[in-house]
N, C-alpha and C positions, 0 to 999 in steps of 0.2 A: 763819416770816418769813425772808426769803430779802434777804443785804444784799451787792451789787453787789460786788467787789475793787474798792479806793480805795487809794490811797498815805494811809494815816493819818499819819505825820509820827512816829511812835513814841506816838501817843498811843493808850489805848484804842480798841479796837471795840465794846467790854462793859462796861460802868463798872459803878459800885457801883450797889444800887439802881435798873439799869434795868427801865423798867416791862412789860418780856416777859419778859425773864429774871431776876430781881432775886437769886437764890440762884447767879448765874455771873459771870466776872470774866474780860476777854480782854484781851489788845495782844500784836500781832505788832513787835519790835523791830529795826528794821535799824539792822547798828553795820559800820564800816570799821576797818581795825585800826588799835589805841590808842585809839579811843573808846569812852568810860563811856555807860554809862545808871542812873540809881537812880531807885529807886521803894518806896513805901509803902502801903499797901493796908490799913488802918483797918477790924475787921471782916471781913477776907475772910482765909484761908489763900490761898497761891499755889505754885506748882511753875513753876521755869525751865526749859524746854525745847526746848533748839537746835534749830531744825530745820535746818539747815545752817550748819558752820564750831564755830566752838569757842570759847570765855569763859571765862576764873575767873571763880568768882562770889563775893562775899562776904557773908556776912547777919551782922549784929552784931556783927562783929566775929570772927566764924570763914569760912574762906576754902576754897574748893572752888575749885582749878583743873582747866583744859584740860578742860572741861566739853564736849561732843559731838566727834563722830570724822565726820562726814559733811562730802562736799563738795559733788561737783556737786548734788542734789537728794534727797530723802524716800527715796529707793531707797537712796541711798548708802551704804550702813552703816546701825547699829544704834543707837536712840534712847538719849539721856541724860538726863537731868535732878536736880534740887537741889528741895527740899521746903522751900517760906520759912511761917515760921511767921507767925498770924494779926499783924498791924498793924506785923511787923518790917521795918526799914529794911535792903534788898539794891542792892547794886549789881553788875551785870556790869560784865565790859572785853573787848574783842572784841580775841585772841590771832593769829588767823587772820588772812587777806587782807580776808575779809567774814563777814560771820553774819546770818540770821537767826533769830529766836527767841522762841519761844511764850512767854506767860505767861499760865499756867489759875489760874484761882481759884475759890473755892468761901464761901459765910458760916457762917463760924464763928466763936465766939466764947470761945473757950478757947485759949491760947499754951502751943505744944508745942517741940521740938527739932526744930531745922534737921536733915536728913542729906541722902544724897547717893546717886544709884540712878545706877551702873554699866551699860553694854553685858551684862556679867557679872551683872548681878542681875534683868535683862529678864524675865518671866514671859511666854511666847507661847503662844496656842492658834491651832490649824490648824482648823479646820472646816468640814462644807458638802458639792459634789461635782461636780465638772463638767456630772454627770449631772442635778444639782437647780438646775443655774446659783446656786448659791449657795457655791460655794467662797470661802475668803478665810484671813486672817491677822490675827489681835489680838495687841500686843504692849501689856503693860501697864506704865506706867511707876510711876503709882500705883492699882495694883490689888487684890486680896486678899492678898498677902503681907505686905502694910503696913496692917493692918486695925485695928494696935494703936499704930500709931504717926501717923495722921491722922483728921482730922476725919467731914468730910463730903466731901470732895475725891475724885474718882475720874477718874484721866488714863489715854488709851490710843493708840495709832496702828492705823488698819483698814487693811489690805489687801485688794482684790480680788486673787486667786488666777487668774493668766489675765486675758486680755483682754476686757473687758463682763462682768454678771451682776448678782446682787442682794446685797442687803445690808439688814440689821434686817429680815429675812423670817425668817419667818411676821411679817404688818402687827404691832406690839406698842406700848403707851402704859406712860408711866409718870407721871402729871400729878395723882394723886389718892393722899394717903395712906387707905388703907384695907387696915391687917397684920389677914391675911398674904397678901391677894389683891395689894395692889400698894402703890407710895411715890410718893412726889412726889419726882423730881428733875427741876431743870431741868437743859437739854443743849444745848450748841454746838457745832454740828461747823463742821472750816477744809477746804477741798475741795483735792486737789493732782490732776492728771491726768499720767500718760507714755503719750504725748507730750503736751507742753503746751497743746495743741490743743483736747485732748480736753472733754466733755461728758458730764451724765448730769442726769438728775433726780431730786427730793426729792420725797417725796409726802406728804403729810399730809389726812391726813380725820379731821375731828374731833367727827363722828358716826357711828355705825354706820347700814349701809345707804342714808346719805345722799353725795353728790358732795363730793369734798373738792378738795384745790387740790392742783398741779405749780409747782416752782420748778426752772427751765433752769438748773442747774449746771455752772458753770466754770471751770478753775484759778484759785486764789484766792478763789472764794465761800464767805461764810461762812452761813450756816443756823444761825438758833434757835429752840427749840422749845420750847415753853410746855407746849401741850397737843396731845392725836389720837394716831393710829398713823401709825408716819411708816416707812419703807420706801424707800431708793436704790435707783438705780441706773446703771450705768456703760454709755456706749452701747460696743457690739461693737467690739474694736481697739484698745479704750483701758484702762488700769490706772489706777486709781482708788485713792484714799488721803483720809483722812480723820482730821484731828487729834481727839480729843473728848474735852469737860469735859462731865461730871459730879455738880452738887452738889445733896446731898439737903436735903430741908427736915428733917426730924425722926433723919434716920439714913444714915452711910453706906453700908450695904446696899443694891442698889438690885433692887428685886422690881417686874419687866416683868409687864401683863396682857396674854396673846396675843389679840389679836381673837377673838372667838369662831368666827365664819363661818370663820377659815383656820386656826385652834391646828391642827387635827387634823396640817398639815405637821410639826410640831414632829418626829413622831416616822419623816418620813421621810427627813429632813438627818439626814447622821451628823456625831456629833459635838457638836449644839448644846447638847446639857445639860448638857456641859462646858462649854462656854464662857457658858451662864448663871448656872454658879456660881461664876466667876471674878471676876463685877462686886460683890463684897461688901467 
């Protein structure tokens, strides 16, 4: 499901319990500087994550300042974020001239310790090849490193590598728990293009060998994904970026089934079997 870019007012895009994604939790936050935002989230873990400008942020009482380093746009520097624990009460304050800023959530239902992921603690894989049009850039903010210390929650930022090419190629699903072929998590991706212009498509087919559907992606769309193999792409001349949540039903691991018709690519992108053992 492909949902237009709206000025949401700082409310949700993703609320709890929606009936596509019901294990994903979103709002994109614009704040001027000196203004607050707080928020609580009952049931869902959440992770703050500037996408441009910079915030303390507080959760219960413990305080994480000057929270992101970017200015102009998602190219700007290198991602931040704070880890708020299931049903706690956070609040940011916008430090900078402006901000805005991600909030990923995932349902869990266990309350853990707030901490805080540094530029410095970034986990990034490079993989793909000009040659295979699938070059790109995963930078994870909560990803395998934090295996022991969060839920079900899995945050990342994609980059196309170069101008146009593909992305979640080889087509791949993850909508059905069945260890150790594949997991249920549901996924949200926030679309950003340079230049802002820019365009690409989401595909998703949610039967094999049957026609599936394209959604015309554009800076600020958002995509979510229930079920199918879903597979971007970014048209030629444009760099592509892609916010994405994450959350599993039964585990955070999250174990992709590659289409069968194309798996066989798997093994002629270099690179990607590192970067599919990084989503755990």
């Amino acid at each position: 499901m492909h949902i237009t870019p709206y000025q949401n007012a700082n409310k949700p895009i993703i609320d709890v319990n929606d009936a596509h994604v019901p294990l994903n939790y979103f709002n994109i936050v614009k704040l001027k500087k000196g203004q607050a935002f707080q928020y609580q989230v009952p049931c869902y873990e959440t992770s703050v994550v500037p996408a441009t400008g910079t915030v303390d942020v507080e959760i219960e009482g413990v305080t994480f300042e000057g929270l992101g380093n970017r200015g102009t746009d998602v190219w700007d520097g290198e991602p931040e974020g704070v880890y708020v624990p299931t049903g706690a009460k956070a609040q940011m304050v916008c430090v900078s001239d402006a901000a805005e800023v991600f909030i990923a959530g995932a349902q869990y239902d266990k309350v853990l310790a707030p901490f805080e992921v540094r530029a410095a603690d970034i986990e990034m894989v490079q993989y793909g090849s000009d040659e295979t049009k699938t070059h790109r850039k995963i930078k994870h903010i909560l990803g395998a490193k934090y295996r022991e210390k969060v839920g079900r929650l899995l945050v990342s930022e994609l980059f196309t590598v170069g101008a146009g090419g593909w992305s979640g190629f080889p087509p791949h699903k993850h909508d059905t728990d069945r260890l150790p072929l594949e997991t249920r998590h549901d996924e949200t991706y926030n679309f950003r293009f340079r230049p802002n212009h820019g365009f690409g498509l989401q595909l998703v087919q949610r039967e094999d060998d049957k026609l599936g559907e394209a959604y015309h992606i554009v800076n600020g769309s958002t995509v979510i994904l229930k079920q199918g193999y879903h597979p971007c792409v970014s048209a030629p001349g444009y760099e592509m970026y892609y916010f994405t949540i994450l959350g599993g039903l039964s585990q955070r691991p999250l174990v992709q089934f590659f289409q069968a018709t194309h798996a066989y690519q798997i093994e002629t992108i270099p690179g990607i079997k590192d970067m599919i053992a990084k989503f755990k």
